[in-house]
Rosetta silent file (secondary structure, phi, psi, omega in degrees, C-alpha in Angstrom):
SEQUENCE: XXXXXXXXXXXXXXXXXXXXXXXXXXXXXXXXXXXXXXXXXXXXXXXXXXXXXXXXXXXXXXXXXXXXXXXXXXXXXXXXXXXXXXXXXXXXXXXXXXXXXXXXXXXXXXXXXXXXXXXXXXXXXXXXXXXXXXXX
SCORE:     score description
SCORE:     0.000 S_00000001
   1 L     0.000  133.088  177.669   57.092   43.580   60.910 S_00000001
   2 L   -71.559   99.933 -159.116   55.124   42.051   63.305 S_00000001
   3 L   -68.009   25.676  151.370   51.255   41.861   62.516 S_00000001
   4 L   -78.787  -23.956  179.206   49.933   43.391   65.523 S_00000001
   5 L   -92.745    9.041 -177.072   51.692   46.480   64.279 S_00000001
   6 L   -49.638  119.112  163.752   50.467   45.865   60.730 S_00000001
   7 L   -47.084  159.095  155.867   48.879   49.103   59.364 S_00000001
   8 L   -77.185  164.655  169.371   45.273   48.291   57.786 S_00000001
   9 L  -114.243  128.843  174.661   45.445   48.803   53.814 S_00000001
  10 L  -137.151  120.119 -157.851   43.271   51.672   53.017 S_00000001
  11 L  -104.437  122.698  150.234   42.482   52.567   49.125 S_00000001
  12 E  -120.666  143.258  159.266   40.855   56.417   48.627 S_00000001
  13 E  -134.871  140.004 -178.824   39.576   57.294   45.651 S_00000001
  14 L   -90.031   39.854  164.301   38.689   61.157   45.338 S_00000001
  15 L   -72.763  114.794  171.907   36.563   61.160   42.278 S_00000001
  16 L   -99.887  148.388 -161.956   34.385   63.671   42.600 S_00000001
  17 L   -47.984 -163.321  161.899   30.721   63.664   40.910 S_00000001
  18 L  -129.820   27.584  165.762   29.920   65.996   38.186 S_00000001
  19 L  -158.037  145.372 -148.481   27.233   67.348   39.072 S_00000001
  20 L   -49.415  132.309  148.639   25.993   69.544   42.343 S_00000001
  21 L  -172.494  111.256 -160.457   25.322   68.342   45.055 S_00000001
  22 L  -110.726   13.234 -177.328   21.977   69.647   46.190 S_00000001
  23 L  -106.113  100.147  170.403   20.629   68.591   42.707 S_00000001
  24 L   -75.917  107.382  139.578   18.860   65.053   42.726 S_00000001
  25 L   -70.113  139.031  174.667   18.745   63.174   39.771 S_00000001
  26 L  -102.588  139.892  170.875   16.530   60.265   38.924 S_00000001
  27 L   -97.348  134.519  161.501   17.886   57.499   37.479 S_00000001
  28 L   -76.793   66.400 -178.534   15.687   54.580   35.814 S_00000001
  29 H   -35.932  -59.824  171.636   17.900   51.361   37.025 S_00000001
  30 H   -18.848  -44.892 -167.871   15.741   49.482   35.076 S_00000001
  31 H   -94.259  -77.071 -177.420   17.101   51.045   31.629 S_00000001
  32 H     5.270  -64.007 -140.954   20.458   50.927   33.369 S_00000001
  33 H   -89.665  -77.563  169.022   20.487   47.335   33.913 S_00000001
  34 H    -5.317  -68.678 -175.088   18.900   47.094   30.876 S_00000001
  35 H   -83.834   45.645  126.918   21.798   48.838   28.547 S_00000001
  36 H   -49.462  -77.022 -173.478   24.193   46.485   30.787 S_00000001
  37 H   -28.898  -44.590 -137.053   22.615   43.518   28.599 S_00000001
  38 H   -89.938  -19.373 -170.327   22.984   45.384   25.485 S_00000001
  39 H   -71.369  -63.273 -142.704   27.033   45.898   26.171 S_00000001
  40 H   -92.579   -5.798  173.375   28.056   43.022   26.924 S_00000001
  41 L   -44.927  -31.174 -162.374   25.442   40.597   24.344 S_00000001
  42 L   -97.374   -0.927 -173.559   28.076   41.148   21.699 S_00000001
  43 L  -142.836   90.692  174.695   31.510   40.086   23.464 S_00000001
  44 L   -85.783  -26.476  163.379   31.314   36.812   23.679 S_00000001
  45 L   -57.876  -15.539 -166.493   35.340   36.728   23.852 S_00000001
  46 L   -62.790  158.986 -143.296   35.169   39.063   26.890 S_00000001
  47 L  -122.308  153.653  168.035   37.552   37.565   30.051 S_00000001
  48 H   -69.935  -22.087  175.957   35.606   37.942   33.415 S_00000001
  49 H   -91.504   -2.413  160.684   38.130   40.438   34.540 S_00000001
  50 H   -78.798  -27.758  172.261   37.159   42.764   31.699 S_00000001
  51 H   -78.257  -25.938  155.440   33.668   41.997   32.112 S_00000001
  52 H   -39.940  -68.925 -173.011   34.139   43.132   35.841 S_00000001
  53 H   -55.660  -62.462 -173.380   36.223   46.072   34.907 S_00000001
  54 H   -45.250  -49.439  156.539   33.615   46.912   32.180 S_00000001
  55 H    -2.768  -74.086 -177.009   30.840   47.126   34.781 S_00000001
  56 H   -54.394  -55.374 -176.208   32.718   49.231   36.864 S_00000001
  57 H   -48.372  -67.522 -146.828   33.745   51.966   33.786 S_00000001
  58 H   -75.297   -5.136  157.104   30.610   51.801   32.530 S_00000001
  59 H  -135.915   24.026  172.581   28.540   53.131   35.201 S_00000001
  60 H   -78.356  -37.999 -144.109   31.191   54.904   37.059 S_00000001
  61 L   -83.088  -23.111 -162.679   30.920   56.694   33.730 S_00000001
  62 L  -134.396   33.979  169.672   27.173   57.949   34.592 S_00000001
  63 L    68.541  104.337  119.234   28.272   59.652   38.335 S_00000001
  64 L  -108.339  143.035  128.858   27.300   56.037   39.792 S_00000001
  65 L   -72.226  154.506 -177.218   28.675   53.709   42.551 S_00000001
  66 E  -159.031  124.079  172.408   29.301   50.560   41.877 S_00000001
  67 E  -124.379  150.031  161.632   30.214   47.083   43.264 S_00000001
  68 E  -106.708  107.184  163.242   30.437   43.558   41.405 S_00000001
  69 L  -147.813  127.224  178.845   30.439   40.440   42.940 S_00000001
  70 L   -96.825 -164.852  -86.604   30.959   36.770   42.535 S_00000001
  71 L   -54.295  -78.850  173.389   30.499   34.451   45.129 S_00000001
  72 L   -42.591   43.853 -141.361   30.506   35.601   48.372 S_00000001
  73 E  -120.856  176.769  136.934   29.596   39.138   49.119 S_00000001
  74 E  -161.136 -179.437 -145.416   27.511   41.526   51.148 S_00000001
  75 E  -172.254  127.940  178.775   26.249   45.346   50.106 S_00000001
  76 L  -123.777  133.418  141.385   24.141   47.581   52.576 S_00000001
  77 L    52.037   81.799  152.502   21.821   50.771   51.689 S_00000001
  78 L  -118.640  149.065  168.840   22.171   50.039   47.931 S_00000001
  79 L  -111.450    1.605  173.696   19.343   51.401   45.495 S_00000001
  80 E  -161.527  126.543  179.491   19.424   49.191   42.674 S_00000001
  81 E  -111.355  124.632  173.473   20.713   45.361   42.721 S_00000001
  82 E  -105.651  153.329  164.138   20.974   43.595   39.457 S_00000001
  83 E  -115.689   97.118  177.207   21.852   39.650   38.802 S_00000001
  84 E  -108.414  121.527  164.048   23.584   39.113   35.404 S_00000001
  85 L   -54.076  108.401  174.704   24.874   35.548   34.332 S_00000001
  86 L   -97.099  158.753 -177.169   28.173   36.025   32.599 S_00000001
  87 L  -109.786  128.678 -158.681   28.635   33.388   29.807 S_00000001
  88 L  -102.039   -6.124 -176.930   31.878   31.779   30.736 S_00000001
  89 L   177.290 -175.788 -168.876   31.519   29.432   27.639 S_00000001
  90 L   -62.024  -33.542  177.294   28.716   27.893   25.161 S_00000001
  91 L  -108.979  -12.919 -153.930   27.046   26.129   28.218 S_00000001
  92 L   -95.766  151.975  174.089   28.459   27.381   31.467 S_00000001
  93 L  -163.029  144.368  130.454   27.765   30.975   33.302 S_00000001
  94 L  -118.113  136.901 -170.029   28.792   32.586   36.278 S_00000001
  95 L   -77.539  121.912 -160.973   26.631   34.629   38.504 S_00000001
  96 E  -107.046  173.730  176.729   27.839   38.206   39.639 S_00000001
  97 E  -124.572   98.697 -167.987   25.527   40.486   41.615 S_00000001
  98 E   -93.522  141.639 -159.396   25.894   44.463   40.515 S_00000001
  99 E  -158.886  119.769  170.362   24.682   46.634   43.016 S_00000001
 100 E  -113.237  154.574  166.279   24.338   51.168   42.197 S_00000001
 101 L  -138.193  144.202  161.207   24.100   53.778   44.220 S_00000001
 102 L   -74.362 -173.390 -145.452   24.238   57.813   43.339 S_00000001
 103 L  -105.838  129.535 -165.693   26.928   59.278   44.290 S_00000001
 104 L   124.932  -35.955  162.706   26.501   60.550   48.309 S_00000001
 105 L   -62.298  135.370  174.390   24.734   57.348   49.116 S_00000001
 106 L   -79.765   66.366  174.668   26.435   55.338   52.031 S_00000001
 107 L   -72.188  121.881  155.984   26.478   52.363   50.309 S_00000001
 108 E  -122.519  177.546 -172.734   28.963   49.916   51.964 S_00000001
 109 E  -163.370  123.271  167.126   29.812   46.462   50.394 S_00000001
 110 E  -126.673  144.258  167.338   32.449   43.369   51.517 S_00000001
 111 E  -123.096  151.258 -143.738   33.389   40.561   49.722 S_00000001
 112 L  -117.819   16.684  159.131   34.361   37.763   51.607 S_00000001
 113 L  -136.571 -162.772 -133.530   36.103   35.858   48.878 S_00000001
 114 L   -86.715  132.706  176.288   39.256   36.182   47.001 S_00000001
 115 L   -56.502   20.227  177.247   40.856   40.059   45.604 S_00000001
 116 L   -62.947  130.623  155.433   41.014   38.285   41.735 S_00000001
 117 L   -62.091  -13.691  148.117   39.303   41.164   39.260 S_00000001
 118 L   -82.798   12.081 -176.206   37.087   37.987   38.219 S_00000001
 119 L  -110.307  -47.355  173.890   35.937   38.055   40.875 S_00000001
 120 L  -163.064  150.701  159.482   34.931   41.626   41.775 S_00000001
 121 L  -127.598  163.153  165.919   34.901   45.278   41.252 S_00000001
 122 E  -130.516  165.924  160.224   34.324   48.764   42.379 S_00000001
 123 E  -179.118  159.714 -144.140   33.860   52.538   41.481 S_00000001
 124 L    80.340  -67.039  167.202   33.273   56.066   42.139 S_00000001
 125 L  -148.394  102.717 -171.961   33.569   57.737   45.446 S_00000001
 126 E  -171.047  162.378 -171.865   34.520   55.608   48.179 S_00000001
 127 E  -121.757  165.717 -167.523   37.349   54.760   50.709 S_00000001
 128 E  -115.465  150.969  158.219   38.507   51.219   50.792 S_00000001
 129 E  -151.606  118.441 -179.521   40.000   48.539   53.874 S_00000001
 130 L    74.903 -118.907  163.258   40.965   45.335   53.188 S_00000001
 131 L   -73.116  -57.212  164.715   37.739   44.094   51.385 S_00000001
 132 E   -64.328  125.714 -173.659   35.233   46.479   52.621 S_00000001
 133 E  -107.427  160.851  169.762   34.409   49.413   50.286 S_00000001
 134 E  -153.893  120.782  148.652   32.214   52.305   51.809 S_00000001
 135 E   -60.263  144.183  170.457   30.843   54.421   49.448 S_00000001
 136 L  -129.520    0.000    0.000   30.149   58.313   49.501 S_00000001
């Protein structure tokens, strides 16, 4: 096929929230971020694409959006940005940048370096192209 006539690749995911919505919750990112630490303190065995993955489950899990990213990234109209150090060994870390939204915000986010799952993730309501996720 010739790549002028190349389709784009575009990922939907229909999850829809679980709860209404004309009903605003507040969330306390802080405590968020906060039981983030507390997961992952304890898995020192964990692989970066599980530590990715976990990210995503675990606040996908609490009606969120969510993006992860190591190096290379950029993330619009987010409401809470976190920086966690993963420990890649006894001295070594690498830094990903987690960045929520609720679910409704137009959070978009591209990362501009390689589709590895150690690298980055997403989740919750959003359509995908290429690289660029855009949240809903």
């Amino acid at each position: 096929m010739n790549s002028k006539n190349k389709k784009p690749s575009i990922e939907t995911n229909s999850i829809q929230p679980n709860v209404q919505t004309d009903i605003s919750i507040d969330i306390d990112f802080n405590k968020v971020f906060a039981d983030l630490e507390n997961i992952f303190k304890g898995t020192p065995n964990c692989s970066q694409s599980d530590f990715t993955q976990g990210v995503v489950n675990h606040y996908v899990a609490q009606n969120l959006n969510v993006f992860i990213c190591h190096p290379v990234h950029k993330c619009d109209n987010y409401e809470a940005k976190h920086h966690y150090e993963f420990k890649t060994n006894l001295i070594q870390s690498k830094g990903y940048d987690i960045y929520l939204a609720h679910r409704g915000k137009p959070m978009v986010a591209t990362n501009f370096g390689d589709g590895g799952e150690s690298q980055w993730g997403y989740g919750g309501v959003f359509t995908r192209e290429h690289q660029t996720i855009k949240y809903q």
